[in-house]
N, C-alpha and C positions, 0 to 999 in steps of 0.2 A: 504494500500500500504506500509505503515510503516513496519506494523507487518512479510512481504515481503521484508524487505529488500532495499524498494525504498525510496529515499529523496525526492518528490515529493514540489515543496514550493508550496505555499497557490495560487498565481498568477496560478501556473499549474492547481491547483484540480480545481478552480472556471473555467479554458478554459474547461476542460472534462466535468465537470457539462453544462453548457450552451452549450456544443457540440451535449448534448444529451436527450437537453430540460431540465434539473434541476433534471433529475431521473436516475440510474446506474440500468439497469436488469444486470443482474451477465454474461449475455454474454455482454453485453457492457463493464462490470468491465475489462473481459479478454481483450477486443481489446485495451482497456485506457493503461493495465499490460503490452501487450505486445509491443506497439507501443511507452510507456515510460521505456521501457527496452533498448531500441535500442538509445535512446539520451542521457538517464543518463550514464555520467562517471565522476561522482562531486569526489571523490579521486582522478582521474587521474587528474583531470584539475586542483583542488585545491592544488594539490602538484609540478604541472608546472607553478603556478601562483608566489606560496614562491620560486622555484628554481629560477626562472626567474627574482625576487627580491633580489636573496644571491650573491651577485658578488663573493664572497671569498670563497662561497661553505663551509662555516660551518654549515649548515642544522641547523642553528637557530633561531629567532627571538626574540628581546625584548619583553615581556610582556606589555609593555605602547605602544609596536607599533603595536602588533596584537589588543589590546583592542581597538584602533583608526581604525585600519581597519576596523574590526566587527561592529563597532560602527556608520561609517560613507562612506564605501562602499556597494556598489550593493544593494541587501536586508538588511537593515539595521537589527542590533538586535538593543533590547533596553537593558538598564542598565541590570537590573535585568535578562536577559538573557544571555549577557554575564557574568554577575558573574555566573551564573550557570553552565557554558560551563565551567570557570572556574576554579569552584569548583569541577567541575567532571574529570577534565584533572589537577587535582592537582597544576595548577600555580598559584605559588605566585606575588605579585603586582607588584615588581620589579627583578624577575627573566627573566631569558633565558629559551625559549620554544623550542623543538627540534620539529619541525615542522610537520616532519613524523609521530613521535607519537601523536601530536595532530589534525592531520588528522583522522587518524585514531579513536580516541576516538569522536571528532567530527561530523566524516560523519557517523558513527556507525548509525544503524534504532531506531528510537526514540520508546521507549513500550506505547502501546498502551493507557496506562492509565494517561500519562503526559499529 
């Protein structure tokens, strides 16, 4: 689903797996694709979440406050994950993160091989 373009988290893939008794035939794969096509808009919504947060509308965020969010909202990451996120979206420890572009590099489909 990755390799597709979908973010799919790990709570999702294990609903489809048990939806379909623990096996995907590849017309099962398609109805999982197409029916997790139609709820995923993780960009749209992860960038209505930071706007909804920016009172002053400088499309920014602290680097020690998004590492707290990642860290300890929703699906949590672990350490080592977000520095990884990190290190691929080039932010520094105590810099400012323009949000959009790190949307963007963030919700990007993970390669296959991670």
């Amino acid at each position: 689903m990755r390799s597709l373009g979908m973010s799919p988290t790990i709570a999702e893939l294990k609903k489809y797996f048990k939806e379909k008794g623990g096996q995907l035939a590849f017309s099962d794969f398609l109805d999982v694709m197409h029916a997790h096509s139609k709820v995923e808009k993780l960009p749209t919504e992860v960038l209505a979440a930071f706007r909804a947060n920016d009172p002053k509308k400088t499309g920014l965020i602290s680097a020690k406050d998004l590492r707290h969010i990642l860290l300890n909202w929703g699906e949590k990451l672990s350490v080592k994950e977000v520095d990884h996120i990190f290190h691929e979206a080039n932010v520094g420890p105590n810099g400012q993160v323009r949000y959009e572009d790190f949307v963007k590099i963030a919700c990007a489909p993970v390669p296959d091989y991670y």
